[in-house]
C-alpha positions, 0 to 999 in steps of 0.5 A, a space after each residue: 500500500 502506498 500512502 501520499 500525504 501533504 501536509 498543511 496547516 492543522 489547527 485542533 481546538 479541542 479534542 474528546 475522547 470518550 473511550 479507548 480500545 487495547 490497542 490504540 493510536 492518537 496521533 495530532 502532528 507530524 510523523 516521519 514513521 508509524 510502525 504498529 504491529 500486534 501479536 497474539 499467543 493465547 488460544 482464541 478460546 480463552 479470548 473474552 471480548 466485552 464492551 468498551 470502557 469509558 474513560 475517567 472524568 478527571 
């Protein structure tokens, strides 16, 4: 896959993020690389899936 940016004048007044997933990336700017990788080593049967989880008002 290739992936052409141009950039240009980003201007973020606010952002709100109301809940997060494990494996998460919030990227607000430049960069030259993003590598992600996962991997898993526990049998699908002992995967528990439940819902998301709001974060704390602080």
């Amino acid at each position: 896959m290739e992936l052409n940016v141009v950039n240009r004048e980003l201007c973020v007044g606010e952002v709100k993020i109301t809940g997060v997933t494990t494996s998460s990336l919030f990227l607000i700017g430049d960069a030259n690389s993003i590598q992600l990788a996962s991997t898993f080593d526990t049998p699908p049967e002992s995967l528990i899936i439940g819902p998301f989880l709001p974060l704390a008002k602080g």
